[in-house]
N, C-alpha and C positions, 0 to 999 in steps of 0.2 A: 686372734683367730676365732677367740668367739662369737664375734662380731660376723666376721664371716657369715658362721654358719648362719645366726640368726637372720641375718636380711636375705639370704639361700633360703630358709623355711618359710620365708612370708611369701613368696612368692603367691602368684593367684593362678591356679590351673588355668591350663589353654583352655579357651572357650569352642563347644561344639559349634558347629555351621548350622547356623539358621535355614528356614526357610529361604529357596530359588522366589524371588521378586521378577518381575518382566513390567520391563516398562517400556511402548511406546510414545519413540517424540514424534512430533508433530512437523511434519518440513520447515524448512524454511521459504519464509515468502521466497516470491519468486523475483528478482532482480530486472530490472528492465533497463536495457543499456542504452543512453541517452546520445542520440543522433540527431542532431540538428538537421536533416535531409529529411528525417522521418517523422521529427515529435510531434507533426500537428496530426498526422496520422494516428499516431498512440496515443495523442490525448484523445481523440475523437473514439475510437476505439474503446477508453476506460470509461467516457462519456456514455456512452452507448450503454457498454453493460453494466452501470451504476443507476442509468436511469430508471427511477422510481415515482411517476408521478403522485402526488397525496389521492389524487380520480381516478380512478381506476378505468373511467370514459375518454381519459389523456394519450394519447399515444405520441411516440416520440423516431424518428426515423432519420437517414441521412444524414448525420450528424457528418460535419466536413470541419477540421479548424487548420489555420495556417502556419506552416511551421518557423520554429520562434529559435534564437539559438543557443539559450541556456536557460537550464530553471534556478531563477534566483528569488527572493520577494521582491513582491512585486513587481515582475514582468509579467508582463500580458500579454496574447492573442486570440485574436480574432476567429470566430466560429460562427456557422452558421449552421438548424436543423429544420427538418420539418417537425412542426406539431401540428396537430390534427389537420393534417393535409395543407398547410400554410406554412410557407419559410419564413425563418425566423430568424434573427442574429444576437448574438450572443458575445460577451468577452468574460473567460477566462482570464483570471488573477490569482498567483501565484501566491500562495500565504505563507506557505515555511520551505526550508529548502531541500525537503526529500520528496517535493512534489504535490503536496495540497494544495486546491485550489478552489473557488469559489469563481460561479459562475451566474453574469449580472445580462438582462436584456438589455441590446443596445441596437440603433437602428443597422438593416445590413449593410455591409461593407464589400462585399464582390456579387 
């Protein structure tokens, strides 16, 4: 019974409540639900608002690409834009498969 008590007496007082923390998260990216009817549209779309040329004399417009039916690597399709008032063509290649992509000049195709 002594035994008892002793490991009863060690115990360690309840600890007072800290400081209230506030933390906000951050959304989650936004999911883009993949339609083969649509994806040359949404790429052309994410084209658009990503576009950054290193000139700031660059402009970039019309961006149009053809819809492809999975993103896997290396599937590609075909895009075409204006830059600086000149149509341009372009292929989109797909490098990982949650949709990265790199994009190479190629002569146009429609």
């Amino acid at each position: 019974m002594g035994g008892v008590l002793l490991l009863a007496g060690c115990a360690a007082p309840a600890a007072a409540p800290g400081p209230t923390t506030t933390v906000t998260a951050t959304p989650p990216p936004t999911v883009v639900i993949f339609d083969p009817q649509t994806s040359g549209k949404i790429l052309a779309e994410r084209i658009t608002a990503r576009a950054k040329p290193k000139d700031p004399a660059v402009t970039i417009s019309a961006v149009e690409c053809k819809n492809f039916p999975d993103i896997k690597v290396n599937t590609q399709t075909d895009c075409q834009m204006v830059v600086n008032g000149v149509k341009r063509g372009y292929r989109a290649t797909f490098t990982e498969r949650d949709g990265h992509y790199e994009i190479k000049a190629q002569d146009l195709t429609w």
